[in-house]
C-alpha positions as CSV (number, residue, x, y, z in Angstrom):
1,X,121.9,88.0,107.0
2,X,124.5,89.9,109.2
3,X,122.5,93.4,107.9
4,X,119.0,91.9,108.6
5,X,120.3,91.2,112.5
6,X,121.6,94.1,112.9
7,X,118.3,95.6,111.8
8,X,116.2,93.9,113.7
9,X,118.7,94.4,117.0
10,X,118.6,97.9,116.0
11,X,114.6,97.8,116.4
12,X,114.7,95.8,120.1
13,X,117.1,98.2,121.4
14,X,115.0,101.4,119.7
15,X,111.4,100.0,120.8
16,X,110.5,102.7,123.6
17,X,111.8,105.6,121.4
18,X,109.5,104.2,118.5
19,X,106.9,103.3,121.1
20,X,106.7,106.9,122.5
21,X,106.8,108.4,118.8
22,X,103.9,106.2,118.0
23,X,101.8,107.3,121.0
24,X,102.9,110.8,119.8
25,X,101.0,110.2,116.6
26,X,98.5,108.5,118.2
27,X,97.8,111.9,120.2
28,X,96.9,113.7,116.9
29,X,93.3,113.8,116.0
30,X,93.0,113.4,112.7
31,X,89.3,112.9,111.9
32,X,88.8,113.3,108.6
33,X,85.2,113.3,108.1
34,X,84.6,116.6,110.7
35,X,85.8,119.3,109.3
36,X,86.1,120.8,113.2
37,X,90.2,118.3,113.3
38,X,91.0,119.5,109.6
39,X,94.4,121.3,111.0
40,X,94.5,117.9,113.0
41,X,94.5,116.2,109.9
42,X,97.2,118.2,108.4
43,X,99.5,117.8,111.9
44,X,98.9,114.1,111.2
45,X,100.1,114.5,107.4
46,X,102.8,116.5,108.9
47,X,104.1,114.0,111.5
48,X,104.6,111.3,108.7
49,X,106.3,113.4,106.2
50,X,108.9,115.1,109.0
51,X,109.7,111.1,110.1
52,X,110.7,110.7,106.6
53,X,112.8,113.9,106.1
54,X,114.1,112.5,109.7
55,X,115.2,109.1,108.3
56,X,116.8,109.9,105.2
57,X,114.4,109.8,102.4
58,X,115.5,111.6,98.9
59,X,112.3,113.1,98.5
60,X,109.4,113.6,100.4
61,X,106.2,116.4,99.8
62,X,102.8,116.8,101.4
63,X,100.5,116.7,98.2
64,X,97.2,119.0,98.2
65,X,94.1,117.8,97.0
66,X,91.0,118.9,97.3
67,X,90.3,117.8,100.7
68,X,92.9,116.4,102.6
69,X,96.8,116.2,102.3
70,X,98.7,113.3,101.1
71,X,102.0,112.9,102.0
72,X,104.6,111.2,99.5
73,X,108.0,110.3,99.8
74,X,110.9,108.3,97.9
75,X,113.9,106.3,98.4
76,X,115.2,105.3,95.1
77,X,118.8,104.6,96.2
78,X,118.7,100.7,95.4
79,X,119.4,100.7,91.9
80,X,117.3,100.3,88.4
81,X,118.4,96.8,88.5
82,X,116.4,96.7,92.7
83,X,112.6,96.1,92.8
84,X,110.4,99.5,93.6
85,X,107.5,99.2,96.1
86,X,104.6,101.6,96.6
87,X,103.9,101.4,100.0
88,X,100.4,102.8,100.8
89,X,98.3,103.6,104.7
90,X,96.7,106.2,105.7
91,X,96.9,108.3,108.5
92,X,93.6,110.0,109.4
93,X,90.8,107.9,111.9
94,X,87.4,107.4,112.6
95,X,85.5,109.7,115.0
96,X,86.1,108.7,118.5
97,X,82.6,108.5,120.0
98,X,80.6,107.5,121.9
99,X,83.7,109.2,124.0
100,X,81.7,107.3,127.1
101,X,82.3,103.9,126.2
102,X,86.1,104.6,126.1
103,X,88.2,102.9,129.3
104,X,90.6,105.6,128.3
105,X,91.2,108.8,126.4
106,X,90.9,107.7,123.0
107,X,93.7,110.0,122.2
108,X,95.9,110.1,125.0
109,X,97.5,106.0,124.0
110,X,97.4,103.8,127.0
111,X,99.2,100.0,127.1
112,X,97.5,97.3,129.0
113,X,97.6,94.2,129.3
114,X,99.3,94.2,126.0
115,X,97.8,96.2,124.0
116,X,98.5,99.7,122.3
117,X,94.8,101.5,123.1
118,X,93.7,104.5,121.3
119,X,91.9,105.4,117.6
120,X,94.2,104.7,115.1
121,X,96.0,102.1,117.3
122,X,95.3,99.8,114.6
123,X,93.4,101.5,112.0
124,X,95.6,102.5,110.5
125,X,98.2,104.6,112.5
126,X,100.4,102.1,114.6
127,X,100.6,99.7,111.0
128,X,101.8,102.8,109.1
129,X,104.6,103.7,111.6
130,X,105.7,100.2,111.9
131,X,106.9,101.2,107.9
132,X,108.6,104.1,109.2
133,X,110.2,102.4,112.0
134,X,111.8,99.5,110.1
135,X,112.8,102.1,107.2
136,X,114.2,104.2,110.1
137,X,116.4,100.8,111.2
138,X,117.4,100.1,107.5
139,X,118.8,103.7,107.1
140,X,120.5,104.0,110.7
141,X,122.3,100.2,110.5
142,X,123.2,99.9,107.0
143,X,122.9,103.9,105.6
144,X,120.3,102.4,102.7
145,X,117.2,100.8,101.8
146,X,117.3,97.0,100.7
147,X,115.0,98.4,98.0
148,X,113.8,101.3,96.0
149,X,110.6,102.6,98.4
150,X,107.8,104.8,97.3
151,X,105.5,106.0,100.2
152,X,101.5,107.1,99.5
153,X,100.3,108.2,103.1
154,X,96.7,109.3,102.7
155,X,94.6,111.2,104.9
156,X,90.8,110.2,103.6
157,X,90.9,106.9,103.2
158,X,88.4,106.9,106.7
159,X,85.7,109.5,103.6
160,X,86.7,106.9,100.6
161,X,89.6,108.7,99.7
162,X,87.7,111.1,97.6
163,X,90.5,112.4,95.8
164,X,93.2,109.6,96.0
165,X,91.9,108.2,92.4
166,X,92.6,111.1,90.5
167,X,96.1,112.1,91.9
168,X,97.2,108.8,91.1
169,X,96.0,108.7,88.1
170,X,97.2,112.1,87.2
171,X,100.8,111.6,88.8
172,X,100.9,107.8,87.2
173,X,104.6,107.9,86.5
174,X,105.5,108.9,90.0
175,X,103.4,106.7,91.9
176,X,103.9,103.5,89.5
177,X,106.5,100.8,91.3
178,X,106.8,96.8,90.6
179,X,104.5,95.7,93.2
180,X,102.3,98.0,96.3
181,X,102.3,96.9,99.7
182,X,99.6,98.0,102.1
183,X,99.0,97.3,106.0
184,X,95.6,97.8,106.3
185,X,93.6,95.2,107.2
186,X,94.5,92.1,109.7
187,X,95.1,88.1,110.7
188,X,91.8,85.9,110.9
189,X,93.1,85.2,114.3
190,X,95.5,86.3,116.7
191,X,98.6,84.9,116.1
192,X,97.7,83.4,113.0
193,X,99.5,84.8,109.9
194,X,97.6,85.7,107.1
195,X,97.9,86.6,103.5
196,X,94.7,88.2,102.1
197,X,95.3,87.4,98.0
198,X,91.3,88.8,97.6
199,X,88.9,91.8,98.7
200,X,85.3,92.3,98.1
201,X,84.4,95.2,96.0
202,X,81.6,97.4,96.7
203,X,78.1,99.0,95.7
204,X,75.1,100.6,97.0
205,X,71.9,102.6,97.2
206,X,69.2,104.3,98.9
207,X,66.1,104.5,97.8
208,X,62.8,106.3,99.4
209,X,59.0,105.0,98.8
210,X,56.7,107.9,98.8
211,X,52.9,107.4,99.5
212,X,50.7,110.6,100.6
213,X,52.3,114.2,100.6
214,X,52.0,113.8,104.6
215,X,51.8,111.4,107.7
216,X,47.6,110.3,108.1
217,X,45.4,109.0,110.5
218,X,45.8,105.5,110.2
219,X,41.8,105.1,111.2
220,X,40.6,107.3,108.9
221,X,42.6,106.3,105.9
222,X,43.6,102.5,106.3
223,X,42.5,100.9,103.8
224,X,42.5,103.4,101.4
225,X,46.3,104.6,100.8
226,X,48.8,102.4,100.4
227,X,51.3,102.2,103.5
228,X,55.1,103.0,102.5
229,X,56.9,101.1,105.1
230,X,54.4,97.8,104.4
231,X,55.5,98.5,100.5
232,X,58.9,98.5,102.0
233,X,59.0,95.8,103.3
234,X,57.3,93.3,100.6
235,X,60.1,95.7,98.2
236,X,63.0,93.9,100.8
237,X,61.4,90.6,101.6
238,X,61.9,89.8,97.6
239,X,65.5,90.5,97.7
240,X,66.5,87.5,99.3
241,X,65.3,84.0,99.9
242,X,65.6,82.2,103.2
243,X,68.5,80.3,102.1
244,X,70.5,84.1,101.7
245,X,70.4,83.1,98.1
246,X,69.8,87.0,96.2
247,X,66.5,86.8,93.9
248,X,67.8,90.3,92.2
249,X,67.9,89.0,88.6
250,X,71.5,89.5,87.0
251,X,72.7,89.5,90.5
252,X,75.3,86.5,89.9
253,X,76.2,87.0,86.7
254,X,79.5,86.6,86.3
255,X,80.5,85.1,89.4
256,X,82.9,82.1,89.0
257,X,82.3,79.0,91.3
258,X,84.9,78.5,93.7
259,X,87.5,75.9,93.0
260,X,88.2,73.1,95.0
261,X,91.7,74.6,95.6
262,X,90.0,77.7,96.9
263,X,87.4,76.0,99.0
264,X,90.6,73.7,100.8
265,X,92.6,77.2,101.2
266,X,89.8,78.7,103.1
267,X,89.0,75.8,105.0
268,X,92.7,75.7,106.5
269,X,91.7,79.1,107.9
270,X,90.9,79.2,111.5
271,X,86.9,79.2,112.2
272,X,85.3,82.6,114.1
273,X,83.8,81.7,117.5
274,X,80.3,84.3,116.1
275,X,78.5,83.7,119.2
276,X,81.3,85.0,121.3
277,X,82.0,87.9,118.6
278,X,78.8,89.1,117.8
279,X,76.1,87.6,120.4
280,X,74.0,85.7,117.8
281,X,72.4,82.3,118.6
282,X,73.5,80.5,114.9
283,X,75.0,81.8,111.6
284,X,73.6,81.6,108.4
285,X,75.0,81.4,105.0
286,X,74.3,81.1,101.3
287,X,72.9,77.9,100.2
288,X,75.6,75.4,99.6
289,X,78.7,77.1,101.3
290,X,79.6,77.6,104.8
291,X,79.8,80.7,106.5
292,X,83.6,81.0,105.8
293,X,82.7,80.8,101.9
294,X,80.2,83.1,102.1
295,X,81.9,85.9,103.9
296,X,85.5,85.4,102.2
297,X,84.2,84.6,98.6
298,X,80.4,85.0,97.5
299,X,78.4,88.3,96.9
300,X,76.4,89.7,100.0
301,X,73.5,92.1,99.8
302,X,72.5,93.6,103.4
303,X,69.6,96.4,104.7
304,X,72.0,98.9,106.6
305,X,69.3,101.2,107.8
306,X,65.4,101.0,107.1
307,X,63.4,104.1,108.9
308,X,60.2,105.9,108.3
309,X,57.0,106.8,110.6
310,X,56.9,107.8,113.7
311,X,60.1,106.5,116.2
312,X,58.8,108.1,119.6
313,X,58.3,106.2,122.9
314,X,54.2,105.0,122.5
315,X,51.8,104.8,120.0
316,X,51.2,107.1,116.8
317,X,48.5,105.9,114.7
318,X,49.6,107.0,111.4
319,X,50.4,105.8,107.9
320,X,53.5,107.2,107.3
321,X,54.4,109.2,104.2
322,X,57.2,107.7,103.0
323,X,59.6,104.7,104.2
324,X,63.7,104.7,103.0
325,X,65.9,102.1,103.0
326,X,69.7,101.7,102.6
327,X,71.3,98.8,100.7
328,X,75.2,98.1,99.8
329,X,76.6,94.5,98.4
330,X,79.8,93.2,98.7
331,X,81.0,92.1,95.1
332,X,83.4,88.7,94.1
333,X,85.6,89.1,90.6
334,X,83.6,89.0,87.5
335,X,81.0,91.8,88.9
336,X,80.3,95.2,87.7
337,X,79.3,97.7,90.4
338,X,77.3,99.8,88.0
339,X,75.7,96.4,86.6
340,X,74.8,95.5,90.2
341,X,73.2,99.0,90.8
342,X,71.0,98.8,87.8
343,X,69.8,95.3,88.9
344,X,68.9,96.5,92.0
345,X,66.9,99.4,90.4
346,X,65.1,97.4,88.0
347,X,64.3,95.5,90.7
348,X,63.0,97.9,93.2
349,X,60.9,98.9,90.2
350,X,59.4,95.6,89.2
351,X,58.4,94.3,92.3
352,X,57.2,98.5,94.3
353,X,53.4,98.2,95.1
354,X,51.1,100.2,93.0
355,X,50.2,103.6,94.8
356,X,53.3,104.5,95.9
357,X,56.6,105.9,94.4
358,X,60.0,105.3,94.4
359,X,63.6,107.9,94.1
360,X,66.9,105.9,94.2
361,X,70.1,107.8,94.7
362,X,73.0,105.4,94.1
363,X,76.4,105.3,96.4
364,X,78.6,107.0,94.1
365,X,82.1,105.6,95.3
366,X,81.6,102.0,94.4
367,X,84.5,99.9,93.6
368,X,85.4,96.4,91.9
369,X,87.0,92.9,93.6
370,X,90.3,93.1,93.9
371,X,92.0,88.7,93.4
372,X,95.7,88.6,92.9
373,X,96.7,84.9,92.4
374,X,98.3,83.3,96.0
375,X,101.3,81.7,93.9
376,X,102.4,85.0,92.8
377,X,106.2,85.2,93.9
378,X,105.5,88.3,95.9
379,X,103.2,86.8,98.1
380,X,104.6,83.8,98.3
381,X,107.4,85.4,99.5
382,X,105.1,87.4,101.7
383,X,103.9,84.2,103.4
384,X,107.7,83.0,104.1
385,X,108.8,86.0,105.9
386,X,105.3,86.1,107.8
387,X,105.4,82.5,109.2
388,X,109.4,83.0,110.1
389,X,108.4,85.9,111.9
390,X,105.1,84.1,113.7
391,X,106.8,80.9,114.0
392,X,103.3,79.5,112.3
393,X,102.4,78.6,108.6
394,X,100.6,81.5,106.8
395,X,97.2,80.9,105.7
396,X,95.5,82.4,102.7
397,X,92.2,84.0,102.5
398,X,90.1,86.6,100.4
399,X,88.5,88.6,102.7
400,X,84.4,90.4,102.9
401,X,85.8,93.5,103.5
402,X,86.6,96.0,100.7
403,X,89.7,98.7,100.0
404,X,88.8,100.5,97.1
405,X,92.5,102.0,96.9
406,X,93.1,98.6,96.5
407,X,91.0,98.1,93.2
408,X,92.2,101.6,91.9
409,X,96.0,100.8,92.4
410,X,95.6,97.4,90.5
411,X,93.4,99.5,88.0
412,X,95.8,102.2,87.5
413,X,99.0,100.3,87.5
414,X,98.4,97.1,87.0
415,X,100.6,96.2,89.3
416,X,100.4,92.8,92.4
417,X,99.5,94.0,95.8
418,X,100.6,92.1,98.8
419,X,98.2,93.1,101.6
420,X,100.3,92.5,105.1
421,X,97.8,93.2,107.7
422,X,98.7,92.8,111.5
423,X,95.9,93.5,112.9
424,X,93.7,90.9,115.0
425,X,89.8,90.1,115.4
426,X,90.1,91.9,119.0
427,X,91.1,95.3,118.0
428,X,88.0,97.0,117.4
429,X,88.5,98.7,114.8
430,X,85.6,101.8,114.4
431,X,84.6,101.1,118.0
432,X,85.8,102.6,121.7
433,X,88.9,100.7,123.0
434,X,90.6,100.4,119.5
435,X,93.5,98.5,120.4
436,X,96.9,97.2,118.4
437,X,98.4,93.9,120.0
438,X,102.1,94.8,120.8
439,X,103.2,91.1,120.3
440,X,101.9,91.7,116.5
441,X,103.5,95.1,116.4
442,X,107.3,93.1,117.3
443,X,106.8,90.4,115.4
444,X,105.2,92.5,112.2
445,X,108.6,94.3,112.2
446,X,110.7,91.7,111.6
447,X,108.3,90.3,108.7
448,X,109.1,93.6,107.1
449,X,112.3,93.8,107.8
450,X,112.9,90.0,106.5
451,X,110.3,90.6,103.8
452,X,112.0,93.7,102.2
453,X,115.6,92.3,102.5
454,X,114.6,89.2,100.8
455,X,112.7,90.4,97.9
């Protein structure tokens, strides 16, 4: 208890150092998907594994891929008889624009009002270095780690980590550890400690309906030729019902009912104000579950984009030669993302107009649900040192989003992941003014520092 302290003293009296370092990582660029930041990328790769030479770990390497660097590191000082974590982030961002709807330089950090603003703030930069920080306390206060520590710091997981499947999988033996623990994701509410024991997985397509080899006069050849974006759109409309119940046959197969134990978890969980966070007038959610069921815990199919003919100011009185849509689902446990993209082809199929034709090109980096059981010592344990730290009781959720590392990990190593997110419904992640709430950031430290000396 004396160590722990001591720790966490050492962390209050270090908080501008770490503060400044932060905003000096914050000041590298590392867009992964334009190829204009890739030595910005690297610098970012670089600034995490120099922190680490810097604090004491036994071995640390920047790892090539294909694409972009990983940087790994190990502290294995503990003992065989000490737990080992994998601790996973990633360091690269999401393009900045639109750079005009920014209050401030989105890399040049700025505090106000409480907040930590710049790109990466939350996602996933200042949640990584909170890692290095408290490993940084641990090694200055009592010379070692309370356990053995693995670190996987990736810079693609903003492109679907493209090449983080195969390294692992390749370097298994290096990489495997007793349990993973990853900072990438957030609270349902600010303040409100969270443990996320569930993730969507994820699937997609696009497909294209083709009618005549080019755009024609809609006067002239109405009624003749089919229409591709009227095709389209009877091809969509039988999708879903008005009751967001999916009519795609062998959609639900698979999917478990949720428990009552489940449905009483999520219901403890602190209800989104949606008219204040998105703008809309009422919600809507699959027949017989609320919306908080829906999103946390049943399958979603959504239209991401839908375009074809002419998009100009005015009139143009064509029918337009072909229409395309864009479709990804958010999966539950018990369903297969190749499965889901077959139904959704077969579907398309069955129900496309006659006169026109169809080409589907499915999303290639799909991914499983991820479901660890809540009463899993680790993240019980999890939820102890989170509601210490927050001075409020931890409540448990699965979440719509989706992490395919997350998936992988489990897939590959079989191993629990405790997701420790400290992020908060305001931070905006992907959009200008991302922003990491410094009263998180404090109090996130000390879970970690209670959570890793207690395991």
């Amino acid at each position: 208890m004396v160590l722990t302290e001591a720790v966490i003293n050492y962390l209050a009296e270090h908080r501008e150092e770490h503060l400044a370092a932060l905003k000096d990582f914050l000041r590298i660029p590392s867009v992964s998907t334009d190829s204009a930041f890739k030595a910005d990328v690297r610098a970012g790769a670089q600034f995490v594994n120099n922190y680490l030479l810097k604090i004491g770990f036994d071995q640390v390497e920047i790892k090539e891929t294909a694409g972009h660097p990983l940087v790994y590191g190990e502290w294995l000082g503990a003992g065989e008889e000490a737990p080992t974590v994998l601790v996973y982030g990633h360091y690269d961002v999401q393009p900045a624009d639109p750079l005009e709807l920014w209050d401030s330089d989105p890399f040049e950090p700025e505090i106000r009002d409480g907040r930590l603003y710049a790109r990466g703030a939350s996602d996933d930069k200042g949640q990584v270095f909170m890692y290095l920080a408290v490993f940084e306390a641990f090694m200055k206060t009592t010379g070692e780690l309370p356990i053995n520590v693995k670190v996987c710091i990736e810079g693609e997981e903003e492109i679907g980590s493209e090449n983080l499947y195969e390294l692992l999988r390749e370097k298994k033996e290096q990489f495997d550890a007793d349990f993973a623990l990853i900072s990438d994701s957030g609270m349902v509410a600010e303040e409100q400690p969270t443990i996320l024991y569930g993730l969507k997985g994820f699937t997609g397509l696009e497909f294209t309906i083709h009618g005549p080899s080019s755009d024609l006069h809609s006067g002239i050849y109405g009624g003749a030729v089919r229409n591709p974006l009227m095709a389209m759109a009877r091809v969509l409309a039988s999708m879903k019902d008005e009751n967001e119940v999916v009519l795609v046959d062998g959609f639900y197969d698979g999917v478990e009912p949720l428990s009552d134990e489940e449905r009483n978890m999520m219901a403890e969980a602190p209800s989104e104000d949606y008219a204040k966070t998105t703008g809309v007038k009422e919600t809507v959610s699959e027949q017989g579950y609320t919306v908080t069921e829906h999103t946390m815990a049943r399958p979603t199919l959504e239209v991401n984009g839908l375009f074809g003919g002419y998009q100009g100011e005015g009139t143009k009185t064509i029918i337009p030669s072909s229409a395309t849509a864009k479709l990804t689902c958010r999966l539950v446990p018990g369903q297969d993302p190749e499965k889901i993209q077959d139904a959704l082809a077969e579907h398309i199929e069955k129900n496309l107009p006659s006169g026109v034709t169809v080409d589907i090109v499915r999303e290639p980096l799909s991914a499983k649900a991820y479901q660890v059981d809540p009463k899993h010592p680790y993240i019980q344990k999890a939820a102890e040192s989170y509601s210490k730290a927050f001075q409020k009781s931890a409540v448990f959720v699965r979440m719509g989003g989706s992490i395919p590392v997350v998936e992988w990990i489990d897939d590959i190593f079989e191993m629990p992941i405790v997701l420790l997110g400290f992020g908060t419904p305001d931070d905006r992640l992907h959009s200008p003014n991302e922003s990491f709430l410094l009263s998180n950031y404090d109090r996130g430290l000390i879970t970690l520092v209670d959570y890793l000396s207690s395991i």
